[in-house]
N, C-alpha and C positions, 0 to 999 in steps of 0.2 A: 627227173633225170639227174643222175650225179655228176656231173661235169669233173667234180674235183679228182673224181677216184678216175675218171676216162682219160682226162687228161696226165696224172702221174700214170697210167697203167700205159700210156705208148709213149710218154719218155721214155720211160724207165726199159721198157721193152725194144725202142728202139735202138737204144746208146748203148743198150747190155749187145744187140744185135752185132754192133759193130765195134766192139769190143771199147767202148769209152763210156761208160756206166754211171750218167749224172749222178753223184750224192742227191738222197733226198733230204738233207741236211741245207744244201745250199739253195733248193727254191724253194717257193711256197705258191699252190695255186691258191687263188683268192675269189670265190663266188660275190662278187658283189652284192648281185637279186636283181628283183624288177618290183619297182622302180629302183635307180642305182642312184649314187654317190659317190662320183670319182674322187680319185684319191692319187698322189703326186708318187713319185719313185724317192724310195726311201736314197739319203746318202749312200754312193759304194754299191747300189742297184742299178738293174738294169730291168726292162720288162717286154710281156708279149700284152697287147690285150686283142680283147675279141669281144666283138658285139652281137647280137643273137635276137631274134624276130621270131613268134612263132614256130620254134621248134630249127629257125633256117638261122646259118651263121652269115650274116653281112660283111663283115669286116673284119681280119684277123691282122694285125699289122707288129711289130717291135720295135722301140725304143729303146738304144743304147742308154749311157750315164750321161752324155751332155744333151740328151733330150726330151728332157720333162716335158716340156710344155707340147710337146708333141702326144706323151703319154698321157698328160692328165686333160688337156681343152684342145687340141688342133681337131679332134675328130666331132667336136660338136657344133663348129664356127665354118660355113659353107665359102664364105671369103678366102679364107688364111688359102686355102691349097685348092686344085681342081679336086684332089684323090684322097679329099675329107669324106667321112660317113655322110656327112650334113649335104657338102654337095652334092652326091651320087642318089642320096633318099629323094632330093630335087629335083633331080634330072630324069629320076625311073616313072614312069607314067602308073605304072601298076600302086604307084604309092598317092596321087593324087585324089585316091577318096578319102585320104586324109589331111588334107585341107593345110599342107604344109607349106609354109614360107620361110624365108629368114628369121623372120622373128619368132615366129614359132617351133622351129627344128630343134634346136639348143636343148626344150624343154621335154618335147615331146620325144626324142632319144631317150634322155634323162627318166621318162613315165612308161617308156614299154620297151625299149631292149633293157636284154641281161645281158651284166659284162662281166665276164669271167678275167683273172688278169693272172699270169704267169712272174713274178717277182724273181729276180734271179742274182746272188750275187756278183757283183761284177767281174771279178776274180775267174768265173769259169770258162771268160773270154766272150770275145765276138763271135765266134764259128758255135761258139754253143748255143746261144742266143737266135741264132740263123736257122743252125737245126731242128731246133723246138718250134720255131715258128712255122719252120717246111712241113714239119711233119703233123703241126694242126689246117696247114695251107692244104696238103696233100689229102688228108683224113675227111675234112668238112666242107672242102670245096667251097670258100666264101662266095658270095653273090657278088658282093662290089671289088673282087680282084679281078688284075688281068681284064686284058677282052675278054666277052664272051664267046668270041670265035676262038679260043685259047682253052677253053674251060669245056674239056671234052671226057667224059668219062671213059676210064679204063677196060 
C-alpha cells in the first residue's frame, strides 16, 4: 500500500476542498517501514505520526514544535501517559498472545508497526496541523483513539 501518495492525495484534496490548499512544498510524508526507526522533529517542524498493525491503524496522534519528545519516544514508554501506543497495546486483551510487557513493548512496536510520519513546517500553523491529523483521524479510524463507544462508523 502506498501510504505516501494516500496520505498527500486527502490533504491536498481536502484543504483544496475548503479553499486553503496545503503547499506540497511545506510537508513531507515519511514512510518509516516495518521494522521502524523513529526519528525527532526537525528544527521549525511540527509533525503527525501514525502507527499501523496489520493493515489497521493504531494510533494517529501530532505534535507541535515544543514537543519532540512526545513525537519521537512518548508513544513507545507505557509509563510516561495513560494514552501512550505502549500503554493501550497493554491494556487490549486481543494483544496478549503477544506476550507483551513493559519491557518488551518499546521493541516490539519498534519490530512490527509501520509508522508513517507527516513533517510539516511550522510556519503553516497549528489549525493546519489539526487538520491533517482530523482528516487521517476521520479516514482511518485509529483503534486506540477516543472511546470506543465514540468510534462509530458513518
Amino acid at each position: 500500500m502506498d501510504y505516501i501518495a494516500e496520505f498527500n492525495n486527502y490533504i491536498q484534496n481536502a484543504s483544496t476542498a475548503i479553499g486553503k490548499p496545503l503547499p506540497a512544498e511545506r510537508y513531507e510524508v515519511i514512510d518509516r517501514g516495518v521494522p521502524h526507526k523513529p526519528a525527532g522533529l526537525p528544527i521549525g517542524k511540527m509533525g503527525i505520526y501514525t502507527f499501523l498493525f496489520k493493515g489497521q491503524f493504531l494510533k494517529i496522534g501530532k505534535a507541535g514544535t515544543n514537543s519532540g519528545p512526545r513525537f519521537l519516544s512518548q508513544h513507545y514508554n507505557p509509563r510516561l501517559a495513560k494514552s501512550t501506543l505502549a500503554a493501550s497495546l497493554l491494556a487490549d486483551k486481543e494483544m496478549h498472545p503477544f506476550h507483551l510487557d513493559e519491557n518488551n513493548v518499546k521493541d516490539w512496536i519498534k519490530q512490527n508497526c509501520r509508522r508513517i510520519d507527516v513533517i510539516m513546517d511550522a510556519g503553516l500553523s497549528i489549525f493546519a496541523l489539526g487538520f491533517v491529523e482530523a482528516i487521517l483521524h476521520f479516514y482511518y479510524e485509529p483503534k486506540y483513539e477516543g472511546f470506543s463507544s465514540q468510534r462509530k462508523n458513518v
